[in-house]
Each structure stands twice: as structure tokens, then as C-alpha cells.
C-alpha positions in Angstrom: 0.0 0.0 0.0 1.7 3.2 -1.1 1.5 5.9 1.2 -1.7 8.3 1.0 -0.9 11.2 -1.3 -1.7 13.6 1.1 1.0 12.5 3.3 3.4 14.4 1.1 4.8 17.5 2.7 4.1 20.2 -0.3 6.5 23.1 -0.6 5.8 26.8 -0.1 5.2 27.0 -4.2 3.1 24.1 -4.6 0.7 25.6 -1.5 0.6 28.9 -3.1 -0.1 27.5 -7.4 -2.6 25.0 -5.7 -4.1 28.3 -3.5 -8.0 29.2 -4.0 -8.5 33.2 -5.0 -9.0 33.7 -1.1 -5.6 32.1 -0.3 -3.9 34.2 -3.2 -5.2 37.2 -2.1 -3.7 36.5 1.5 -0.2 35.5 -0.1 -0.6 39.1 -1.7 -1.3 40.5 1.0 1.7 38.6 3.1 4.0 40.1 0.2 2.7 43.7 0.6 3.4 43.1 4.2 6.6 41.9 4.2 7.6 44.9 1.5 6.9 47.9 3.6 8.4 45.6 6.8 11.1 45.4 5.0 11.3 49.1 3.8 10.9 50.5 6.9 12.8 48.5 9.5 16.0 49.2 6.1 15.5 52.6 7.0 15.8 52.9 10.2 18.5 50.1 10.6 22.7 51.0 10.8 23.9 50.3 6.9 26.3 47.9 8.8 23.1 45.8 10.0 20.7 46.5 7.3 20.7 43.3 5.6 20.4 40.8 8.2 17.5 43.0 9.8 15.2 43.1 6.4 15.9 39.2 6.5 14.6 38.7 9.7 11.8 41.1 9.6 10.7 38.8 6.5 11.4 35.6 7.5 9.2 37.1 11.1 6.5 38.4 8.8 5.8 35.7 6.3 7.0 32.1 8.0 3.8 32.5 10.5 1.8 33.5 7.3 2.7 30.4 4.9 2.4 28.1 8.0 -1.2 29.5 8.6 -2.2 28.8 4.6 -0.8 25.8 4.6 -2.7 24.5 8.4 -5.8 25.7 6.0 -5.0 22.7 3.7 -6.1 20.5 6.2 -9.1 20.1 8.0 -8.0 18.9 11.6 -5.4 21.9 11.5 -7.5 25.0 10.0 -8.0 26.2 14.0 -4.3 26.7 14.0 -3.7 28.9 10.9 -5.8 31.5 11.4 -4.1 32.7 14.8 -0.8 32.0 12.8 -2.2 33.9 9.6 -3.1 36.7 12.1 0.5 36.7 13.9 2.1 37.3 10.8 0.4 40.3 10.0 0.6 41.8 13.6 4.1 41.2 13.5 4.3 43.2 10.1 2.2 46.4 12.1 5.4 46.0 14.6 7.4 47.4 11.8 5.4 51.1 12.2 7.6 51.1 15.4 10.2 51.9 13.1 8.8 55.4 12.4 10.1 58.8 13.1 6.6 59.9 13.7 4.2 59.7 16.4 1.0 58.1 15.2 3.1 55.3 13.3 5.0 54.5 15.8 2.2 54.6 18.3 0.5 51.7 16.2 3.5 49.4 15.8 4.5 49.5 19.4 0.3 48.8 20.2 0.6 45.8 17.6 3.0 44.2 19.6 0.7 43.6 22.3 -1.4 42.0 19.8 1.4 39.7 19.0 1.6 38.4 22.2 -2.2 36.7 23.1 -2.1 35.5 20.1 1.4 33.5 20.8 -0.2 32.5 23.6 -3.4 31.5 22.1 -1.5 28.9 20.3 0.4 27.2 22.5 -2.6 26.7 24.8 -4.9 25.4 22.2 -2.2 22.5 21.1 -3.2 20.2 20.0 -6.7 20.3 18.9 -6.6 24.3 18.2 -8.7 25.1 20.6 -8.7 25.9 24.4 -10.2 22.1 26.3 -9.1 22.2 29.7 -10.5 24.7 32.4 -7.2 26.0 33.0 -6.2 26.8 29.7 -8.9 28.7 29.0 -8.5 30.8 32.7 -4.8 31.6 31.5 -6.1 33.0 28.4 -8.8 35.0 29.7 -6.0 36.5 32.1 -4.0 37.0 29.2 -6.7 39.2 27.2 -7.1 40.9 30.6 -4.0 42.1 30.9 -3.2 43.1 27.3 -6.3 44.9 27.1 -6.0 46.7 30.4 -3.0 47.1 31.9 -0.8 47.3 28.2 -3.1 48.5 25.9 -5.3 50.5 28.5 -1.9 52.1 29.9 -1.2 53.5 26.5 -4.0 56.6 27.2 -1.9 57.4 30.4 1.9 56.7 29.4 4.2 60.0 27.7 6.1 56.8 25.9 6.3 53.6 25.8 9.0 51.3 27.3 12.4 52.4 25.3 14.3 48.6 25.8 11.9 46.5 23.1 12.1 44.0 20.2 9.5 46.2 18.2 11.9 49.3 18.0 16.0 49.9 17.2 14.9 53.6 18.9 16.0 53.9 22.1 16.4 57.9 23.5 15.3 59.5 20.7 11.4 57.9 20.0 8.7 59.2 19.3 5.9 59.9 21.7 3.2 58.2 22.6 0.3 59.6 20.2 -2.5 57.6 22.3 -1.9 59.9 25.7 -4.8 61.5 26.7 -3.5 63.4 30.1 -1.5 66.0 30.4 1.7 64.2 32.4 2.0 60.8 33.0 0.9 60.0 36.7 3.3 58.1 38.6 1.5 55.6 39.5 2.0 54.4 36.1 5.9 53.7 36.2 5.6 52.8 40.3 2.9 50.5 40.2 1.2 49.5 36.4 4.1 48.9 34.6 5.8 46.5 37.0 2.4 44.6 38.2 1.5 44.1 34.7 5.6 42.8 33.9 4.9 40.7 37.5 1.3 39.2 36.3 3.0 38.2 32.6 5.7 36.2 34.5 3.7 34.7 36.2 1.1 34.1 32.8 4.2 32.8 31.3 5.1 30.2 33.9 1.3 29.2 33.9 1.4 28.3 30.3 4.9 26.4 30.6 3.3 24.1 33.3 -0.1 23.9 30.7 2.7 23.1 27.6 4.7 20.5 29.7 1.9 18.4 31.2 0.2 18.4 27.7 3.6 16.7 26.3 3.5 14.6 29.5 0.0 13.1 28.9 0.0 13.1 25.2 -0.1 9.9 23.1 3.1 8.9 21.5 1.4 9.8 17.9 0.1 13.4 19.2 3.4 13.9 21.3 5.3 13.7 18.0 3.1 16.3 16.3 3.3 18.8 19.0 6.9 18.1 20.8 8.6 20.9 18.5 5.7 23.3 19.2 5.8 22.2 23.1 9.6 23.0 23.0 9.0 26.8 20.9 6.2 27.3 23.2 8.5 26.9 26.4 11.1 28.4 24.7 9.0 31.4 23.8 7.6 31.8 27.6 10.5 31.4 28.9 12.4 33.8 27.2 9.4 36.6 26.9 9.5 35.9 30.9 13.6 36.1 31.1 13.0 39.6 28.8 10.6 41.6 31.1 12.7 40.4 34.2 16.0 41.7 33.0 14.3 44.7 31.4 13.1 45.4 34.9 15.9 45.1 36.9 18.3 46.0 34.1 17.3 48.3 31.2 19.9 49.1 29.4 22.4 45.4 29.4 22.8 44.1 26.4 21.2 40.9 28.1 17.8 42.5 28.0 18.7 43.1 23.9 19.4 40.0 23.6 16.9 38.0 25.4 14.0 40.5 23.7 15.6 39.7 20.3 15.5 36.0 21.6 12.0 36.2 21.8 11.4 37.9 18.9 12.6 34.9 17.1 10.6 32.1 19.0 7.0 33.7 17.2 8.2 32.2 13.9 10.0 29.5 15.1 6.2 28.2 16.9 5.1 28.6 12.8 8.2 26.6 11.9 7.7 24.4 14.8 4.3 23.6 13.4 5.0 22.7 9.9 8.3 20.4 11.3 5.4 18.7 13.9 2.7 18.1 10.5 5.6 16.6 8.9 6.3 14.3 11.9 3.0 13.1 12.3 2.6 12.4 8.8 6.0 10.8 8.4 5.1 8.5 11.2 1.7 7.7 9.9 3.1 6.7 6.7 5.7 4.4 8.4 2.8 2.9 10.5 0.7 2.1 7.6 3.6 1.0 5.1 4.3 -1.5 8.4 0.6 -2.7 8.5 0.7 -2.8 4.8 4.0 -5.3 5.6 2.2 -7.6 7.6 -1.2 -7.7 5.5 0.9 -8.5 2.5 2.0 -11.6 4.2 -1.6 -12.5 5.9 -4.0 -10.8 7.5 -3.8 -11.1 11.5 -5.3 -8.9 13.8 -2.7 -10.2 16.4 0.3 -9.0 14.0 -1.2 -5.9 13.5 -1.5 -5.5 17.4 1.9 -6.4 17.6 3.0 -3.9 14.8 0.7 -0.5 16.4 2.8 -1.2 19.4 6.2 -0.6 18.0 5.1 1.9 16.3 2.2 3.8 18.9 3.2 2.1 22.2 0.1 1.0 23.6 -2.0 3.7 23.0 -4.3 1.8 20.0 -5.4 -1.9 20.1 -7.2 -3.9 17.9 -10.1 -5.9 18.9 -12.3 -8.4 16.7 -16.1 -8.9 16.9 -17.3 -12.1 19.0 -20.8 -12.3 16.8 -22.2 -15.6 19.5 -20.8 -13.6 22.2 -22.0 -10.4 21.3 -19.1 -8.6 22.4 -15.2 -7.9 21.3 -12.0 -9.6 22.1 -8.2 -7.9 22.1 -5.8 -10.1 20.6 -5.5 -12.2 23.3 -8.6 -13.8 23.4 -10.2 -11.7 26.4 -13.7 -10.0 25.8 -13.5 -6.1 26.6 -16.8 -4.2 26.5 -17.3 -0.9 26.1 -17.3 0.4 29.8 -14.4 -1.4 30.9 -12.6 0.8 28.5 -15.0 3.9 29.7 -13.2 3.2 33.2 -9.7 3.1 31.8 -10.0 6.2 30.4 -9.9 4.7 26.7 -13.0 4.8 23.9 -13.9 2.4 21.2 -14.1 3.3 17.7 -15.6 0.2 15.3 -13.9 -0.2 11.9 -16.9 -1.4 9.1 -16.5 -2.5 5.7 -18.6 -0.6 2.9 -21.8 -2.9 3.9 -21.9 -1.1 7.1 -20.6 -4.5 8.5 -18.2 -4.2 12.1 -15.2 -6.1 11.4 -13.1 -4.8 13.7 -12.5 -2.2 16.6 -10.2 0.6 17.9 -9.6 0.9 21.9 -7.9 3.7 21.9 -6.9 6.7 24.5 -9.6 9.5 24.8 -7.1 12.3 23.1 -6.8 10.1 20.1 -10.1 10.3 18.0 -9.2 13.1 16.2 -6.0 12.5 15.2 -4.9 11.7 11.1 -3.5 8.2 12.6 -6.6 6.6 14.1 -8.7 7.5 10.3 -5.9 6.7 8.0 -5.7 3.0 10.3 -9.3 2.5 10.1 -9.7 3.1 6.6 -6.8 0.2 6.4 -8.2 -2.3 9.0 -11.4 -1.7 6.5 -9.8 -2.3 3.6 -7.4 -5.1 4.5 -10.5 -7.5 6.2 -12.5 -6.6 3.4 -9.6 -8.0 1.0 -8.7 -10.7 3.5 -12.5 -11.7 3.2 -12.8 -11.4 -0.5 -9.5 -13.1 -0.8 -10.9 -16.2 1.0 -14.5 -16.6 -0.8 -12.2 -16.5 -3.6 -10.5 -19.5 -2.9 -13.6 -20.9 -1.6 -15.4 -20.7 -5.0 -12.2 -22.2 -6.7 -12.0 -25.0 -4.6 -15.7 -25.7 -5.6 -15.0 -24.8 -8.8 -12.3 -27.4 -9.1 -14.6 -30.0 -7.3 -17.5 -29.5 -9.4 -15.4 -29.5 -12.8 -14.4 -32.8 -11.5 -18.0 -34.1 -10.6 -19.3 -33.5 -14.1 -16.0 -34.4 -15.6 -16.7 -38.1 -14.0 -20.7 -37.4 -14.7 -19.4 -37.6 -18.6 -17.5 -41.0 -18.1 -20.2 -42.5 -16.7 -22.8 -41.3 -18.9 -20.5 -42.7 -21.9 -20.2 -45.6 -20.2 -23.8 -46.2 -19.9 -24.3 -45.1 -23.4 -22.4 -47.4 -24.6 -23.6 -50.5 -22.0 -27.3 -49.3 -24.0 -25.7 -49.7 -27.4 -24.1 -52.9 -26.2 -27.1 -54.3 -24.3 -30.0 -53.3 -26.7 -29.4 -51.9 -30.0 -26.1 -53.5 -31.1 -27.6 -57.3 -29.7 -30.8 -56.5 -31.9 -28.5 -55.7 -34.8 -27.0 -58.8 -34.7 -29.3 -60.8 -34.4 -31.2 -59.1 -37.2 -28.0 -59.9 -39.1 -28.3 -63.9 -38.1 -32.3 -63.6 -39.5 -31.0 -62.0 -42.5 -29.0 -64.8 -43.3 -31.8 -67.4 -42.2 -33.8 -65.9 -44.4 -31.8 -66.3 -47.4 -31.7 -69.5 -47.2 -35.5 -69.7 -46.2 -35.8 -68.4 -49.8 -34.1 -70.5 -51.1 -36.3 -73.6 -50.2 -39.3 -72.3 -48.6 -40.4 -69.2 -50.3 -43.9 -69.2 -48.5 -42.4 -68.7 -45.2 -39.5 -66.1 -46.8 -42.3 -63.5 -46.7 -43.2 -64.1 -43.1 -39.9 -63.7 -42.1 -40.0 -60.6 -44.1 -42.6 -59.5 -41.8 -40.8 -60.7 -38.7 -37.7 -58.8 -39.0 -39.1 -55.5 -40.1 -41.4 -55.6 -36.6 -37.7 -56.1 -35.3 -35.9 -53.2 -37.2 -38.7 -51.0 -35.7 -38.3 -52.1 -32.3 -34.5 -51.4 -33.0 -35.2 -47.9 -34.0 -38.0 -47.2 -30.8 -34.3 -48.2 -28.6 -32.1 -45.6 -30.1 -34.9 -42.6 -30.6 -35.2 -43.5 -26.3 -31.5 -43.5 -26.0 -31.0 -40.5 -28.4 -34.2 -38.6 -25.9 -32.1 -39.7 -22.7 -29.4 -37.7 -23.9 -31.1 -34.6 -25.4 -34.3 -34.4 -26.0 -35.3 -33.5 -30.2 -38.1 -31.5 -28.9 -36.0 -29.4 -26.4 -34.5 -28.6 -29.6 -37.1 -27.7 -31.7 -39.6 -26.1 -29.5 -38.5 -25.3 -26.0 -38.2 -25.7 -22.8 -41.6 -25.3 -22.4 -42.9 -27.9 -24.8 -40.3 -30.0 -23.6 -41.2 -29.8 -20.0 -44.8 -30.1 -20.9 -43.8 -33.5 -22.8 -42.7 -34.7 -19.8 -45.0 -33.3 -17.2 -48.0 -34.9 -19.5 -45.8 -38.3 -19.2 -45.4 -38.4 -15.3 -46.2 -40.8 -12.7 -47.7 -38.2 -10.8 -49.9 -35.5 -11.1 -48.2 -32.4 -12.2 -49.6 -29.1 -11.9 -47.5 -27.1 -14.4 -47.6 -23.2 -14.9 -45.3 -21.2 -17.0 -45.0 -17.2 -17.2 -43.5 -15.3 -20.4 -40.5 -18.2 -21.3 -38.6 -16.9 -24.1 -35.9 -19.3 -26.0 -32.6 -19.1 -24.1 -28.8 -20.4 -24.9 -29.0 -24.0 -25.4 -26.8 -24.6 -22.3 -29.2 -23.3 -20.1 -32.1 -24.7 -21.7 -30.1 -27.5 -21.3 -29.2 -27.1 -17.7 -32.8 -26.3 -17.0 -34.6 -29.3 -18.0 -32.4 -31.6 -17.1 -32.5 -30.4 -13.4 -36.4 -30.2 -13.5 -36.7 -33.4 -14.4 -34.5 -35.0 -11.9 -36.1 -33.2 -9.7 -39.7 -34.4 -10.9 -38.5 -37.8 -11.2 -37.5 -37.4 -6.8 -40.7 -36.5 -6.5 -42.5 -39.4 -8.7 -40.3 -41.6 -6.9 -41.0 -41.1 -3.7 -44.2 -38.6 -2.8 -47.4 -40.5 -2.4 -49.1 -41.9 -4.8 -52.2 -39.0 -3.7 -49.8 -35.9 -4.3 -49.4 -33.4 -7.0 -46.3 -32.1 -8.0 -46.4 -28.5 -8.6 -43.7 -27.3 -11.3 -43.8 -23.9 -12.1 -41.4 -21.7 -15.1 -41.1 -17.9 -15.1 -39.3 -15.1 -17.2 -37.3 -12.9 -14.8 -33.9 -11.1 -16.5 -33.7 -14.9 -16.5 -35.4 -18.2 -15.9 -37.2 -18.9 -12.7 -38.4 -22.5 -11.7 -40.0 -24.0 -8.5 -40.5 -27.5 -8.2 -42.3 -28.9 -4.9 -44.1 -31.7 -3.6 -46.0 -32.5 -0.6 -44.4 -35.8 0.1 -42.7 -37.3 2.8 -39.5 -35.3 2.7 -36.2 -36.0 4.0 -33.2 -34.5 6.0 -30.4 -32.9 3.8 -27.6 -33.6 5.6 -28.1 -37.3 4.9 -28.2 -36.8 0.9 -25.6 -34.0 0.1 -23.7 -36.0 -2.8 -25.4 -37.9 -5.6 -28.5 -36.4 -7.9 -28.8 -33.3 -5.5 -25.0 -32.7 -6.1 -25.4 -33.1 -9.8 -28.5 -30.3 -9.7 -26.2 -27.6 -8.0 -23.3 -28.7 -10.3 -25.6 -28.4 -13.4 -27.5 -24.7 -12.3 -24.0 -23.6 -10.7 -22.1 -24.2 -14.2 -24.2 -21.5 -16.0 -24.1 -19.2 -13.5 -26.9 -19.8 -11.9 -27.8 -20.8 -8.0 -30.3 -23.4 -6.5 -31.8 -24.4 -3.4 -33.5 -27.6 -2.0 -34.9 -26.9 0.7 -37.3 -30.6 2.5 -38.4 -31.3 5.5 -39.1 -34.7 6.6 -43.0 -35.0 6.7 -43.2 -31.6 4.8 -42.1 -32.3 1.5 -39.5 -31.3 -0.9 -39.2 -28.0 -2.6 -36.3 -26.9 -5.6 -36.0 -23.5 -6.8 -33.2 -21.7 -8.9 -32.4 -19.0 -10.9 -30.1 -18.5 -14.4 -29.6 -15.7 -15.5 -30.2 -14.6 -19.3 -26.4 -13.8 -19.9 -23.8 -16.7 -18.7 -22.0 -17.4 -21.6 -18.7 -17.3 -19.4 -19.9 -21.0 -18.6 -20.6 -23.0 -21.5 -17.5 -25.2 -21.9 -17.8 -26.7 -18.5 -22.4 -27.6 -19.2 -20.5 -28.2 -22.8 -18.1 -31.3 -21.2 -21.3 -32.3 -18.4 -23.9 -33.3 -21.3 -20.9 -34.9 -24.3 
């Protein structure tokens, strides 16, 4: 099985040609963006560090942009692009910061803040993208608190805005805060805001470590693979953010403080990165566990090898379990039934794997966090599609086994109807041959001295030729009817029907002339079946035989004799009916009853040409 096409990690061209007008307008948009980034952090920057800064500014701007389009490829992973869609373009308003005039650079350094719950709105909401757990959603509420109120609310009551930053090269010579609305900054602002607010987003940032860690902790080892590299960025970027304002606090103007708000800087697109490595880690590993179950089904289908191979792969996080239809429960691979809230109580859910007939051929027990994920669809659509094969694969040996055996059956059905062909010839016609040869030469020499009785003997031997002839029209009719020839299966039937021991109440329905092989087929299996029934229904009962037209022939044959068990009479003229039916394509059952009598009905349909040369080698 080659690995699902969707596996393939595309590159940043193929997601942009394959883009709808929507996406393409966003990629224009991202380009725009990273343009007047670029522009304005160029100007502001030293010549000596121009270059590298217009880089970065870009690679800032448009990594968490192209991540976000391409988490909108997928469906499980369109919560995250958005936010990362949306960081991208804050982080290009940062570049305002870089302004020499007021307004400007009042909106890059508000941006900023933007930047920051939006960080933090994705690594709380990994890995589903979106916020589950009680907790996670208190720390983000906390975080829009705080960004709204005591950073973005401060703005109206600050103459500038903290000179040591990321957002701005500035440092004595900014520009002033546009947003003020007082006259002088109260000091209340400096003494108390500023460092509670710096305090609170420490303490924010620790939160969401502890959230990030024990989400790795508690992750399956499928999900833990997806989100370790965001789990690491996401510490990372706490850490660091938290490291930034507690240096900036105590010491403003170290090049430590530069450096670790610079740090953090850089963890915003390396969460985007971080993402698009942890897509490609999941889907690597889901290709490896399906090119490993595709392993083992190639050799044969077991459920316990297919256990065996999700552990190595998953740990113990999936299991396979197989339906116990007389127990009406499931069973793991060891042969133990598990029901449904057993696995409620060990914290684990059951997912059932059916086949295209709605059929359950198999189950999941897997961990709670799991039923989203790509792994668990991509291994039921396998489990699916391997029993379905395996099934297929084994009522295809089943028919050819049959097939052979049935081959054979009429195969030794031709010897012995030769044989007794030619036992007839032997026994009947050839002896009256001869012996009309011997009275032809009695009767020459009757001529010769008694002509008198030379006529007589005339007489004698043609009352012999025409019993000789009656013998082979009644051996020619035993091995095809003229009169299934000429006029049906209808006439033919009736013929016989109008010739039974027995009753027979025979009804026909819009017969049409069909391929001599299932005419064939046909008539001979109605009349075995109405010479059962002559044979051994009382001599009061009528046999009921009954011919219909239905994209095919239809027949029903029944009786209301004394019936008899099945089992006891598998082999023998019921085996040579199947055979017959079978060998055109056709089906049959014979269905008695002991006491209830005996009924045949079967079905051939109009079209079965694919079987003629094996009813061609039953009726030689």
C-alpha cells in the first residue's frame, strides 16, 4: 500500500499554485506586508546591519503567514492557521515602530501587544486548536485581561512607551506616545502599572509552561510527535518573553535584555516553523505505521500481528479488537472480551472499523485524546480495507476450490454417462443388430427352399428393425431431447410433465428461448427433480412445477411428500443439480423437510455465456 498522497509534505510554491482566489489574495497581502516591513525597518536600521535585519523582519512576517495557509490545507489543523495567519500580520504592524513619527509608531508598538495573546493563544490550544481544559482557558482569559488593560489601557496614560523592546531599534530618541490622553503621566503608572502588569505576565508565562509541559506529559506517542517541536517553541518562547521583562526590569539598558528580547522575537516564527516540522512528523510516522501494517497484511491478515506492529510503532496507546458475533461482544488479541465500559473506566474509547456494507469487522480501543487525530482515520480506513480484502480473498478460494470440485464431478458425470451409453448400445441396440443380421441370413436361405415362409420372415424382422429404431430414438431422448430442440423448454417440459407418474400441476410465465446450455441445464435439473418426487411422494400428491421469465429463468418445483433430511443426501442427484444450475451461472436451493415435503427453486440468469465449456463437457 503506497503511502496516502496527502502525506506528502508540499512546498511553499506548490501551496501557493494549488491556492484558491481567497488564499492568493492573503499571499498578496503577506508580500505587501513583508515589502513595507522590509522598507521601513531598512530605514531605520545601521547600513552595517541593514541586511540581516530586512531578512529577519521577513522571514518574522511571512513564515507565521505560509504556515497558517498551509494548516488551511487540512481540516484537523485549519483552527491553527488562522491565529498563525493573524501573527504574521501583527508582526508586520510591529514594523510602524520603526517610524520617526508619532501616530506610526504609536501603532507598531500597540501591535505588539497584539502579537503576544495571540502567541499564547497557540500554545494553549495544542493540539486540537482550541482551548479544552479549564485551565487553559483561565490563562487566556488573564492574558486578554492584561493586554487589554493594563498594556493596551496604559497606552492613554503613558508620555512613551518602554524604550528597551524588540518592536523598536529607537532607544532615547522615539517618538511619543500619540494615544496619551492626560496632560503628564501620573506616577502611578511607572511605580505600580508597569511592574504589576511585567509581574502578572511572569507569572502568565510560567502558567502556560506548566499547561505546555503536562500536555507533552499526557500526550499519546502519535500526538506527542506532532506537538513536541511546538511544546519545546512554546516553552522556549515563555521562557524567554518571561527572562526579557525580568531583565528589562531590573536592568534596562544590558545588552542581556537586547538580547533575550531579540530571543523572543525569534521564537514567534519559530512556533510557525515548529508547526509545519510537527505536520511533517506526524505524517512521516503515519506513513511508516501504515507501510508496516501494509508489511504484515501482504504476508496475511492477523489482527494479532497488526497488534503487535501498532505497538512498536504507537506504544500501547491503539489496540485492535475483533467482533465475537455468539458472544455479542469484542475480544483484544489475546482472546479476552473487553466491553465498552471497561474501557469507559480506563480512560480509553472504542471506535468500530466497518466495511462498505456497514458490517463491524473490527475495533479501535484507543486513548480519549486520540479520536481526532490523522492516525486513528488513516488505520481504520486500512483495518477496513485489509478484512475486506482478506474476506474477499478467502470466498475466492472458496469458489475455486468448488470450482475445481465441481469440474471434476461432471467431468466423471461424462465417463459414466459414456459408459452407460455405450452399456445401452451394447445391451440393446447393437444385440438386436445382430441378431437381425443372423435372421437375414436365415432368411436367405429360407428363400431358397421355402419361399412361403420367406415372406413371413419378411414380416418378422421389419417388426424387429422397428423395435431397434423405438431403442435408439429413447436412447437419443435420454441424452437430449429433439423436442428441447425444436420447440423449447416449455414444450419439452410439458412433454414430460403430460408423461409423469404423478400429477403435475404445471404453470409457466412469459418463457422466451434461451442459450442451449441453459435450456439445457434447465430441463435436465427439473426433471431429476420431478423424477425425486415421482419416486418417492405419495401416490395422492401433486407435483407442482412452475417456469417464469425474470432477466432470466425462474423455476419451483415442490411436492407435498414425505421429505427428508439434507444432511443425509448432500452427494449424488442433488450434487449433480447444484453442479448443473452452478455451471451457468446460476444458483439453487432444496430446501425438505421430513413430513413436509420437498421443494427446488433456482435461478439462471439470461447472460452466462462465461460458462458454457464446463455444461458443454457435463452433457458430451
Amino acid at each position: 500500500m503506497a503511502v496516502p498522497r496527502s502525506l506528502n509534505f508540499m512546498s511553499v510554491p506548490q501551496v501557493v499554485s494549488r491556492s484558491s482566489p481567497q488564499e492568493r489574495m492573503v499571499v498578496g497581502s503577506m508580500a505587501a506586508a513583508c515589502l513595507v516591513a522590509a522598507v521601513l525597518v531598512g530605514q531605520r536600521a545601521p547600513p552595517s546591519d541593514r541586511i540581516p535585519r530586512v531578512l529577519l523582519e521577513v522571514l518574522i512576517v511571512g513564515i507565521p503567514i505560509l504556515a497558517g495557509l498551509y494548516a488551511l490545507r487540512f481540516p484537523r489543523n485549519r483552527r491553527f492557521g488562522r491565529p498563525l495567519i493573524a501573527a504574521g500580520f501583527a508582526w508586520a504592524l510591529t514594523a510602524l515602530s520603526e517610524a520617526s513619527t508619532s501616530l506610526p509608531y504609536s501603532v507598531g508598538r500597540l501591535a505588539a501587544w497584539i502579537v503576544v495573546p495571540i502567541a499564547i493563544y497557540l500554545m494553549l490550544a495544542l493540539p486540537e486548536g482550541r482551548l479544552e481544559a479549564r485551565i487553559d482557558r483561565q490563562l487566556f482569559r488573564f492574558c486578554i485581561v492584561l493586554a487589554v488593560f493594563l498594556y493596551a489601557g496604559s497606552s492613554l496614560f503613558i508620555d512613551a512607551f518602554p524604550a528597551q523592546t524588540p518592536w523598536a531599534t529607537c532607544r532615547a530618541d522615539c517618538p511619543a506616545n500619540a494615544f496619551m490622553v492626560l496632560d503628564r503621566e501620573p506616577a502611578v503608572m511607572k511605580a505600580v502599572v508597569q511592574p504589576l502588569r511585567e509581574g502578572l505576565t511572569v507569572i502568565l508565562m510560567l502558567g502556560v509552561i506548566a499547561s505546555l509541559v503536562y500536555r507533552g506529559r499526557v500526550a499519546s506517542p502519535f500526538r506527542r510527535r506532532a506537538i513536541l517541536p511546538l511544546i519545546a517553541m512554546g516553552v522556549a518562547s515563555a521562557a524567554s518573553l518571561a527572562a526579557f521583562l525580568i531583565v528589562r526590569r531590573l536592568a534596562p539598558d544590558t545588552a542581556s535584555a537586547a538580547s533575550l528580547g531579540q530571543l523572543w522575537s525569534l521564537t514567534v516564527p519559530g512556533m510557525a516553523a515548529a508547526f509545519l516540522v510537527g505536520i511533517l512528523r506526524q505524517r512521516m510516522m503515519l506513513g511508516d505505521t501504515l507501510s508496516a501494517l501494509n508489511r504484515d497484511v501482504q504476508r496475511q491478515l492477523d489482527l494479532s500481528d497488526t497488534r503487535a506492529t501498532l505497538a512498536r510503532t504507537l506504544g500501547d496507546s491503539i489496540d485492535v479488537l475483533v467482533p465475537d458475533t455468539a458472544a455479542r461482544a469484542w475480544r483484544n488479541t489475546d482472546g479476552a472480551a473487553v466491553s465498552a465500559a471497561a474501557l469507559e473506566e480506563q480512560g480509553r474509547q472504542l471506535t468500530i472499523v466497518r466495511d462498505d456494507g456497514g458490517r463491524a469487522v473490527a475495533a479501535l480501543a484507543h486513548d480519549a485524546g486520540v479520536e481526532q487525530d490523522d492516525l486513528l482515520d488513516g488505520i481504520k480506513r486500512f483495518l477496513g480495507t485489509a478484512v475486506q480484502h482478506a474476506w474477499a480473498t478467502a470466498r475466492l478460494a472458496r469458489v475455486l476450490v468448488e470450482l475445481d470440485q465441481s469440474r471434476a464431478r461432471i467431468a466423471r458425470a461424462a465417463d459414466v454417462e459414456r459408459s452407460r451409453i455405450g452399456r445401452d448400445l451394447h445391451d440393446g441396440a447393437q444385440q438386436r443388430l445382430i441378431a437381425l443380421r443372423i435372421r437375414l441370413s436365415m432368411v436367405e436361405e429360407t428363400q431358397r427352399d421355402n419361399p412361403q415362409a420367406w415372406t413371413q420372415e419378411l414380416e418378422v424382422l421389419g417388426s424387429q428393425i422397428d423395435t431397434t429404431l423405438e431403442e435408439l430414438r429413447a436412447l437419443a431422448h435420454g441424452v437430449y431431447p429433439s423436442l428441447l430442440t425444436d420447440r423449447g423448454l416449455e414444450e419439452a417440459l410439458h412433454s414430460v410433465a403430460a408423461g409423469a407418474a404423478l400429477p403435475v400441476a404445471f404453470e409457466t410465465h412469459d418463457l422466451h428461448r434461451y442459450a442451449p446450455e441453459i435450456e439445457t441445464a434447465v430441463y435436465f435439473t427439473v426433471l431429476e427433480a420431478l423424477q425425486n418426487a415421482c419416486k418417492h411422494a405419495k401416490r395422492t400428491s401433486v407435483v407442482r412445477l412452475a417456469l417464469w421469465h425474470e432477466d432470466g429463468i425462474s423455476f419451483d418445483v415442490s411436492d407435498d411428500g414425505p421429505g427428508f433430511e439434507l444432511s443425509q443426501h448432500r452427494n449424488g442427484g442433488l450434487r449433480n443439480m447444484h453442479d448443473r444450475i452452478e455451471a451457468v451461472g446460476g444458483v439453487i436451493t432444496i430446501d425438505s423437510t421430513p413430513a413436509r415435503g420437498t421443494r427446488v427453486t433456482g435461478f439462471v440468469p439470461r447472460a452466462s455465456s462465461g460458462h458454457r465449456g464446463m455444461i458443454g463437457a457435463g452433457t458430451a
